[in-house]
C-alpha atoms as an extended CHARMM CRD file, in Angstrom:
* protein
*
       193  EXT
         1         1  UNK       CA             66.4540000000      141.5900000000       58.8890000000  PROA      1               0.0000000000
         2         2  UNK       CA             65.3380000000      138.5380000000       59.8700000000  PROA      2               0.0000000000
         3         3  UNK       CA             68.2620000000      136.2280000000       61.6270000000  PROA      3               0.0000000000
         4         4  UNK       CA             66.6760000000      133.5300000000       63.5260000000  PROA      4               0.0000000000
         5         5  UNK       CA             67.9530000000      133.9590000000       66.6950000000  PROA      5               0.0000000000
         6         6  UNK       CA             65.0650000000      132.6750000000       68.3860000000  PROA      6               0.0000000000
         7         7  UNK       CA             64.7430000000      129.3820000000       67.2380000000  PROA      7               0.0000000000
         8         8  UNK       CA             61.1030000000      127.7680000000       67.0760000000  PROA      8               0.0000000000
         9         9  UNK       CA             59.7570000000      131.3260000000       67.1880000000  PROA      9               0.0000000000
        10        10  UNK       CA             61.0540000000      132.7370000000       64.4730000000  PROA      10              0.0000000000
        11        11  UNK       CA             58.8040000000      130.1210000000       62.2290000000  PROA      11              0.0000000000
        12        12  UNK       CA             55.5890000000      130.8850000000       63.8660000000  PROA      12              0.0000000000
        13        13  UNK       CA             53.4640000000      134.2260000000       63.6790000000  PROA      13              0.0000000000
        14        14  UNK       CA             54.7780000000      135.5170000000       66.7490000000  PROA      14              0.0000000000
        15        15  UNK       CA             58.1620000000      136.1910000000       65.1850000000  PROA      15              0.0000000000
        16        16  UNK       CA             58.7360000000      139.9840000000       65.8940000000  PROA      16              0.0000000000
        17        17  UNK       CA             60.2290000000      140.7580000000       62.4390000000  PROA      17              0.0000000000
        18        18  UNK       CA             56.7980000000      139.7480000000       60.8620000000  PROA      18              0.0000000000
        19        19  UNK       CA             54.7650000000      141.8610000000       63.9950000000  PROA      19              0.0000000000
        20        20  UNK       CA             56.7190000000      144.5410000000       63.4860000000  PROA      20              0.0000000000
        21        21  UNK       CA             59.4050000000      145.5770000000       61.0910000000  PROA      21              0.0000000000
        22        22  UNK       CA             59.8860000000      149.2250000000       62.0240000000  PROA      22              0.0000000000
        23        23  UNK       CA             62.2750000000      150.2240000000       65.0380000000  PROA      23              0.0000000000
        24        24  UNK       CA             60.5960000000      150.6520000000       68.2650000000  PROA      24              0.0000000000
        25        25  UNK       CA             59.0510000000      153.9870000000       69.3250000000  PROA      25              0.0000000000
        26        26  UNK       CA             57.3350000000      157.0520000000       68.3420000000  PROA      26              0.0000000000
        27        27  UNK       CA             59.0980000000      157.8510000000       65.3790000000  PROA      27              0.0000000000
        28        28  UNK       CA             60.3960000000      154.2950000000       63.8210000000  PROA      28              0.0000000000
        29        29  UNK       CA             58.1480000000      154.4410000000       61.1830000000  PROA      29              0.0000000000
        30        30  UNK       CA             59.8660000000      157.9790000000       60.5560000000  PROA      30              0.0000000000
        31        31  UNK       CA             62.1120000000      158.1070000000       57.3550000000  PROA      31              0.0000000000
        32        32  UNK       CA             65.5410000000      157.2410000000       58.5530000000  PROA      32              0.0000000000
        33        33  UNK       CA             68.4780000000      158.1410000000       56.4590000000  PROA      33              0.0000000000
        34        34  UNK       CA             70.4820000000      156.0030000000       53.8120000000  PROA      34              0.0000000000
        35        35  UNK       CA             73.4990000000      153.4850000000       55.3440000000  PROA      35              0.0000000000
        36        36  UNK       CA             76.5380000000      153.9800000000       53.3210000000  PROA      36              0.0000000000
        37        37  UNK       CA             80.0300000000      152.8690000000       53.7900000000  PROA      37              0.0000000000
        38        38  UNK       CA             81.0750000000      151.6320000000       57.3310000000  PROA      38              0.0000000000
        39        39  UNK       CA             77.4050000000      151.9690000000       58.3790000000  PROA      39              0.0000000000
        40        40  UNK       CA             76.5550000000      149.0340000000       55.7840000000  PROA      40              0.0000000000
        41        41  UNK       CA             79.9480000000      147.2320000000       57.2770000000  PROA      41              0.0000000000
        42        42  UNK       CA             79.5770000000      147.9940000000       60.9880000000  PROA      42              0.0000000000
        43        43  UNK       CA             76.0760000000      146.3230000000       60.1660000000  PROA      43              0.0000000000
        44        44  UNK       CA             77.2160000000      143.2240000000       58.3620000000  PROA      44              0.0000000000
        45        45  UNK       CA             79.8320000000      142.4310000000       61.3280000000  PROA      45              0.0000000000
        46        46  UNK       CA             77.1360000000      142.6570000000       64.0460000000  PROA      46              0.0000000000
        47        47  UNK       CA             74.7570000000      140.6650000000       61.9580000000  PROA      47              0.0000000000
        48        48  UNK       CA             77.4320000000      138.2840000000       62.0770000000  PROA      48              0.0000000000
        49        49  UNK       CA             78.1370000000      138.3660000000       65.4940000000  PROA      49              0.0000000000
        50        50  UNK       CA             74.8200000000      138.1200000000       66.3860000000  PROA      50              0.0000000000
        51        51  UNK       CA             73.7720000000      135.4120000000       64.1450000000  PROA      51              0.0000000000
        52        52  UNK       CA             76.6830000000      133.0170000000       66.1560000000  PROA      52              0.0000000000
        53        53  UNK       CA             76.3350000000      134.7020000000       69.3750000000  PROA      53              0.0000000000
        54        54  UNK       CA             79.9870000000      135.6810000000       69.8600000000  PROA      54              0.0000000000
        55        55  UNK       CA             81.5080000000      138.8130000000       71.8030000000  PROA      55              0.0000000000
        56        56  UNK       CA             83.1010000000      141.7830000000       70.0760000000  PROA      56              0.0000000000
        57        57  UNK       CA             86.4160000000      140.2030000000       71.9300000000  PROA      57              0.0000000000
        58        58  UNK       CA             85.7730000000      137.2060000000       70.5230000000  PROA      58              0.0000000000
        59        59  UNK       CA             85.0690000000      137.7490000000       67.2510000000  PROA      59              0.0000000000
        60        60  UNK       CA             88.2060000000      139.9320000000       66.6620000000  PROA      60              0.0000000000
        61        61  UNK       CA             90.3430000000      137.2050000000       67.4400000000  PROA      61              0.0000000000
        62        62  UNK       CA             88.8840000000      135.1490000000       64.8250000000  PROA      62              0.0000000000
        63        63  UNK       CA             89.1680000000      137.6160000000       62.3490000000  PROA      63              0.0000000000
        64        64  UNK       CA             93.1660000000      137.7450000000       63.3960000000  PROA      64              0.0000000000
        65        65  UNK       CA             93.2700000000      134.0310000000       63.1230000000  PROA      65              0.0000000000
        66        66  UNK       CA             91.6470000000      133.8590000000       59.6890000000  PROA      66              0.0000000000
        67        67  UNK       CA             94.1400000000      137.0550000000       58.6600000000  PROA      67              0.0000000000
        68        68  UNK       CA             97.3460000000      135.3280000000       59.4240000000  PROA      68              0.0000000000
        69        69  UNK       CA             96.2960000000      132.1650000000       57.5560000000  PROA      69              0.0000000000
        70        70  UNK       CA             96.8680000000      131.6310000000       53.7030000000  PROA      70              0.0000000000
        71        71  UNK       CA             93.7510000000      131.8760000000       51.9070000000  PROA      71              0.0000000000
        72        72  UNK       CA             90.3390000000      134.1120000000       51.5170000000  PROA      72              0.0000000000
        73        73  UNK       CA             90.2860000000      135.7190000000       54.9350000000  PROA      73              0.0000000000
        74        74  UNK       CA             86.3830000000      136.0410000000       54.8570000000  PROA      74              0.0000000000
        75        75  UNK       CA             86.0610000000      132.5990000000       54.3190000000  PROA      75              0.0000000000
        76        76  UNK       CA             88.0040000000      131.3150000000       56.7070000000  PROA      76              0.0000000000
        77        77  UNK       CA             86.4450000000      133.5430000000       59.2130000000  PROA      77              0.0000000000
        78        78  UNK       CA             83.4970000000      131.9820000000       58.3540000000  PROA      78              0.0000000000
        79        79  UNK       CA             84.6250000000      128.5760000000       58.9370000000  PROA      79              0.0000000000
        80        80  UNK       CA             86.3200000000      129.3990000000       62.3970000000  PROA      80              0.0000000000
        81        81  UNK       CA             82.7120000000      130.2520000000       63.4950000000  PROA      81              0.0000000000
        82        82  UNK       CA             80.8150000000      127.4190000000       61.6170000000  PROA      82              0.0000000000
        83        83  UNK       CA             83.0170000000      124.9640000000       63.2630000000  PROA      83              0.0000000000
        84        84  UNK       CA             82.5030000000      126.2400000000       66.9990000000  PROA      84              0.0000000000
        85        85  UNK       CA             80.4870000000      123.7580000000       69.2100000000  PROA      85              0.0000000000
        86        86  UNK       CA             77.6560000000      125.5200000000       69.7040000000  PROA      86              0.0000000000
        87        87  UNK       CA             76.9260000000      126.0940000000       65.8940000000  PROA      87              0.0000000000
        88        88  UNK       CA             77.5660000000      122.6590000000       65.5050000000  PROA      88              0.0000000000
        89        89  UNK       CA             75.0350000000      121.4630000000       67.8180000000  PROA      89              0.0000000000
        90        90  UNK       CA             72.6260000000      123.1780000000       66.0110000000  PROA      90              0.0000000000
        91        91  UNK       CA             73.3090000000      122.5250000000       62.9710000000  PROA      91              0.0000000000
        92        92  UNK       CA             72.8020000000      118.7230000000       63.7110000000  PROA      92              0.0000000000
        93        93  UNK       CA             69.3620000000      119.4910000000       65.2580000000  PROA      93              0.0000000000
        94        94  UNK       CA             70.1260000000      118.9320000000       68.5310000000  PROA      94              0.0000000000
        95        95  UNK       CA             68.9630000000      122.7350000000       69.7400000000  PROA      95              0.0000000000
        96        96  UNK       CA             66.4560000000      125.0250000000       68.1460000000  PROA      96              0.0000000000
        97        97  UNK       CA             68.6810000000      128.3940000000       68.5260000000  PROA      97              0.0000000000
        98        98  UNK       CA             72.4290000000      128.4200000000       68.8100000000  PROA      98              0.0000000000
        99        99  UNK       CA             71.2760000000      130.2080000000       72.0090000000  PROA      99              0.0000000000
       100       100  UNK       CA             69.6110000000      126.9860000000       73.5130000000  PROA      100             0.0000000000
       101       101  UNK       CA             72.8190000000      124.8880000000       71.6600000000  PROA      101             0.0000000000
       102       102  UNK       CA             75.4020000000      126.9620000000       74.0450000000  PROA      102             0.0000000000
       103       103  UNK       CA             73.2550000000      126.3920000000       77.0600000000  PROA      103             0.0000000000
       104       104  UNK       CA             73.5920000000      122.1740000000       76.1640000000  PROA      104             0.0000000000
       105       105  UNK       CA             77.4390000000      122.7340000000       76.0820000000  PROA      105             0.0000000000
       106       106  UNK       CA             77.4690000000      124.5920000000       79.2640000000  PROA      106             0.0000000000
       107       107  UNK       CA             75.5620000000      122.4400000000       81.1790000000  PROA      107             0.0000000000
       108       108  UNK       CA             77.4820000000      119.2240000000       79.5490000000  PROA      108             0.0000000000
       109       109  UNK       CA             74.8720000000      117.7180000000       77.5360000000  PROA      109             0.0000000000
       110       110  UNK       CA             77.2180000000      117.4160000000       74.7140000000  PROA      110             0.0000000000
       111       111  UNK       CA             80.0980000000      114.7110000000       73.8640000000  PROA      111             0.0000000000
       112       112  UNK       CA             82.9440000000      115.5060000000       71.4330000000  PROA      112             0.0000000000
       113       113  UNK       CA             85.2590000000      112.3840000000       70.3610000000  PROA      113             0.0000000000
       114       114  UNK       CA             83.3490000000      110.5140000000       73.6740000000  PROA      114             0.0000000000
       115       115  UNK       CA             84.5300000000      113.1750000000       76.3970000000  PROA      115             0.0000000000
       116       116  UNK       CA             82.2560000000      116.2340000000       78.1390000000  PROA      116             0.0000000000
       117       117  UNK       CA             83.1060000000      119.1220000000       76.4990000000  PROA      117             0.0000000000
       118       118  UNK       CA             81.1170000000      122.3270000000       78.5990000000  PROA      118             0.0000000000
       119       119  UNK       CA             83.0470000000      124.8290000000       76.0980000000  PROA      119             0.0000000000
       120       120  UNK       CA             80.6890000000      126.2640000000       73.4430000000  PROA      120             0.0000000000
       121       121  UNK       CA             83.8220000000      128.0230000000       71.6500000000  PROA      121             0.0000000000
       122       122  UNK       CA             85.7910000000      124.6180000000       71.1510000000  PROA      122             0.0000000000
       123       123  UNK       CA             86.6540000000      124.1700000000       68.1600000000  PROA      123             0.0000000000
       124       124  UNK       CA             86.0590000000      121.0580000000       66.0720000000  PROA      124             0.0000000000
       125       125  UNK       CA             88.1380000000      119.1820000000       62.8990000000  PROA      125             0.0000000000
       126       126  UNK       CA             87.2950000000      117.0840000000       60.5190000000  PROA      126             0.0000000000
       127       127  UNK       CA             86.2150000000      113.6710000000       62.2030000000  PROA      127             0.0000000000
       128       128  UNK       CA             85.6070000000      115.0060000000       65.2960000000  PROA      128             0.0000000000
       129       129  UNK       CA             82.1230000000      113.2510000000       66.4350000000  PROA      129             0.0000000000
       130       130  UNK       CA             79.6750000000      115.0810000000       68.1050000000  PROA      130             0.0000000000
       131       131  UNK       CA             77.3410000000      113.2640000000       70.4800000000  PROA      131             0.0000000000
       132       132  UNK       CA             74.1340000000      114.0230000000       73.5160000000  PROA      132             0.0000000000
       133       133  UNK       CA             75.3730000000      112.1150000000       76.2300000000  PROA      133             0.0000000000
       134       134  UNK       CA             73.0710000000      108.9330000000       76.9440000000  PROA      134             0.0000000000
       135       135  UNK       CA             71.5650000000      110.3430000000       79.9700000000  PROA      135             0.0000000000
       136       136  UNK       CA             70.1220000000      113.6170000000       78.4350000000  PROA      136             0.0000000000
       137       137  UNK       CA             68.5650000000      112.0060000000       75.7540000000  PROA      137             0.0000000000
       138       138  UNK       CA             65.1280000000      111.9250000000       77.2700000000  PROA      138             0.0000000000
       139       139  UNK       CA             65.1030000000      115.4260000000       78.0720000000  PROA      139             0.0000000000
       140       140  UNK       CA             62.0970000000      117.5460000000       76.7190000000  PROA      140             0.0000000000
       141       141  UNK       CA             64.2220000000      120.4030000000       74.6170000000  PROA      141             0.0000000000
       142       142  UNK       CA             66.6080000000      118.0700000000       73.1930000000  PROA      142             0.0000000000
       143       143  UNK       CA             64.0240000000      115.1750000000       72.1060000000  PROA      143             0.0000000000
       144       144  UNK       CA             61.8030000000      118.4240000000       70.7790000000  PROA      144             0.0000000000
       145       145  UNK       CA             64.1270000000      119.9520000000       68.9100000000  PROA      145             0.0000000000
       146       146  UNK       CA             64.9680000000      117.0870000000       66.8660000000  PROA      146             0.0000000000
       147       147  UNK       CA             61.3890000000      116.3380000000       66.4790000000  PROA      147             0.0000000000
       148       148  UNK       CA             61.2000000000      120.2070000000       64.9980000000  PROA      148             0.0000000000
       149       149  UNK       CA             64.4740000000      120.4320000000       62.9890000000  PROA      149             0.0000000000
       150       150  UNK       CA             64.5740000000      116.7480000000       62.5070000000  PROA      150             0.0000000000
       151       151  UNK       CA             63.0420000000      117.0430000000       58.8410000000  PROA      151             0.0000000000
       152       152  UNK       CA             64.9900000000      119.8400000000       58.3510000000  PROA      152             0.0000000000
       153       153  UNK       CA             68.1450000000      120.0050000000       55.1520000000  PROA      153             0.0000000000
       154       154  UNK       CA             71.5270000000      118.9430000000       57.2040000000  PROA      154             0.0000000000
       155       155  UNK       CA             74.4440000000      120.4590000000       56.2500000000  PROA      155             0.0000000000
       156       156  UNK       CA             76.7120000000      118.7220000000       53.5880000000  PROA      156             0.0000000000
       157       157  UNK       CA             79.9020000000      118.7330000000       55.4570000000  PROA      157             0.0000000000
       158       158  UNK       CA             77.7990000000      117.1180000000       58.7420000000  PROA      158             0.0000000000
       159       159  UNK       CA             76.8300000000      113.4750000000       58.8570000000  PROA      159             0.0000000000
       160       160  UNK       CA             74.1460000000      112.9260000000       61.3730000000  PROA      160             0.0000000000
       161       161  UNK       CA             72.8590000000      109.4260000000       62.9710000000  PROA      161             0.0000000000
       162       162  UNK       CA             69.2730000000      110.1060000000       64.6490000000  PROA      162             0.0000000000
       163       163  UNK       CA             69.1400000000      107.2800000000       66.4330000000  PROA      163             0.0000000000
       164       164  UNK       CA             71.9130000000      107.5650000000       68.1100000000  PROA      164             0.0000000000
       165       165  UNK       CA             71.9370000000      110.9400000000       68.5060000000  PROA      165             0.0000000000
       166       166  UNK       CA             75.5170000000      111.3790000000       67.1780000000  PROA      166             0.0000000000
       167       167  UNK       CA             77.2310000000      113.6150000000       64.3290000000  PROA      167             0.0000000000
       168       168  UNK       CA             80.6140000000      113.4740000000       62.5110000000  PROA      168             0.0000000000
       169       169  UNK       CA             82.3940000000      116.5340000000       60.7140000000  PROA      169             0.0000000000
       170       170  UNK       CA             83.0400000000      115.1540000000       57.4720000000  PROA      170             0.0000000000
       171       171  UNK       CA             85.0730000000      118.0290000000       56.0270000000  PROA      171             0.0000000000
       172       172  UNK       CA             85.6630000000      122.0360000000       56.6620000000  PROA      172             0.0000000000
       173       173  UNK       CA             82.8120000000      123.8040000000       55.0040000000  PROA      173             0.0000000000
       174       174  UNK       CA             82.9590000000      125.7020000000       52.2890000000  PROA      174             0.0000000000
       175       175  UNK       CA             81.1640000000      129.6780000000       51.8160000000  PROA      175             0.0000000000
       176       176  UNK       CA             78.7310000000      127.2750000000       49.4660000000  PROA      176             0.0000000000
       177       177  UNK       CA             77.7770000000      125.2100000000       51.8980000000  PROA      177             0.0000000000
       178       178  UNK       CA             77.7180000000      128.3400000000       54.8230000000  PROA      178             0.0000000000
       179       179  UNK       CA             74.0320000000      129.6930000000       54.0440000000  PROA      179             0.0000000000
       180       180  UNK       CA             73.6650000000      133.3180000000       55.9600000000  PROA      180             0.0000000000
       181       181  UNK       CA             72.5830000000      136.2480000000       54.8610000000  PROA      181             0.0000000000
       182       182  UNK       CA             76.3270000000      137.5440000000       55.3590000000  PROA      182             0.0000000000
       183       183  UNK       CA             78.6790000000      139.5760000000       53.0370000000  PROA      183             0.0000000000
       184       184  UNK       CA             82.0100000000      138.6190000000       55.0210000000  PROA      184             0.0000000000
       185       185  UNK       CA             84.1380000000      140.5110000000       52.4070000000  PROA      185             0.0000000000
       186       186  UNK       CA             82.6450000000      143.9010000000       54.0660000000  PROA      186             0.0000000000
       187       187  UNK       CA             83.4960000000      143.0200000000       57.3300000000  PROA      187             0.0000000000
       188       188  UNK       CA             87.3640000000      141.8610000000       55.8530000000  PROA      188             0.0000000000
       189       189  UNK       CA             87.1070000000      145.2080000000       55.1380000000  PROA      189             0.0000000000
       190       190  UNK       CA             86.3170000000      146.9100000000       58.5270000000  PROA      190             0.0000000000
       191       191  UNK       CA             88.8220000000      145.2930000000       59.9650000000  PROA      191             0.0000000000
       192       192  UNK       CA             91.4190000000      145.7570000000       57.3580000000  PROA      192             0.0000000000
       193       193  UNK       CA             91.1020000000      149.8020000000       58.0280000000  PROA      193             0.0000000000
């Protein structure tokens, strides 16, 4: 399945998916056999894992977060990971890949609230602002990605300001507003075994 990961890429005819959609090797064209059961949700976990670019460590603990909280734990799991700084740089357009947005936080490109933050798992709130510090602006990546995604559909719980290169978290988002290809109830249910 096609996830993105690779930003720019993934649009253009070099995507991998599109070159080749069969596992690699002598026999991936082979018939393979049906997924069924935890196969299907062992799949839909890593998808999501993979998709945000968090550790199996990681990942856990926000699935023990979301658990203990009152609500639809799938949801909320998908929140926790939605609102991570690295997701949210790219959502805003500020990175291509969430891959490229981590590497911004590390390297402390990014502002939250007016202060460096070089944590890509921080997580935001509501009216948190989320800002490229003045001086890397002018770099190449950042001004080309928001030449590329800057066009792009911008999330409804993000407001953005282009010129300024600045965002502000309106409001948690909703599974509406969340769109992956992601059935978080079967991974509720991995974990819940």
């Amino acid at each position: 399945m096609k996830l993105f990961l690779k930003g720019e890429r993934c649009f253009s005819s070099k995507c991998a998916v599109e070159k080749r959609n069969t596992p690699p090797g002598q026999h991936g064209a082979a018939r393979r056999p049906k997924i069924v059961g935890y196969g299907l949700q062992l799949r839909e976990k890593q998808k999501a894992r993979r998709i945000y670019g968090v550790l199996e460590k990681q990942f856990r603990g926000y699935f023990e977060r979301a658990s203990r909280r009152p609500g639809i734990t799938g949801d909320l799991l998908l929140r926790q990971l939605e609102l991570r700084l690295d997701n949210v740089v790219h959502r805003l357009g500020f990175a291509t890949s969430r891959a490229q947005a981590r590497q911004f936080v590390r390297h402390g490109h990014i502002l939250v609230n007016e202060r460096k933050v070089n944590i890509p798992s921080f997580q935001l709130k509501p009216g948190d602002s989320v800002a490229v510090r003045e001086k890397s602006r002018q770099l190449a990546p950042i001004v080309h990605a928001a030449e590329f995604l800057g066009h792009g559909n911008l999330a409804p719980w993000l407001e953005l300001d282009r010129a300024l290169f600045t965002g502000r978290i309106l409001h948690p988002p909703e599974r509406a507003d969340i769109n992956l290809p992601l059935q978080e109830q079967m991974i509720v249910e991995l974990y819940s075994k």
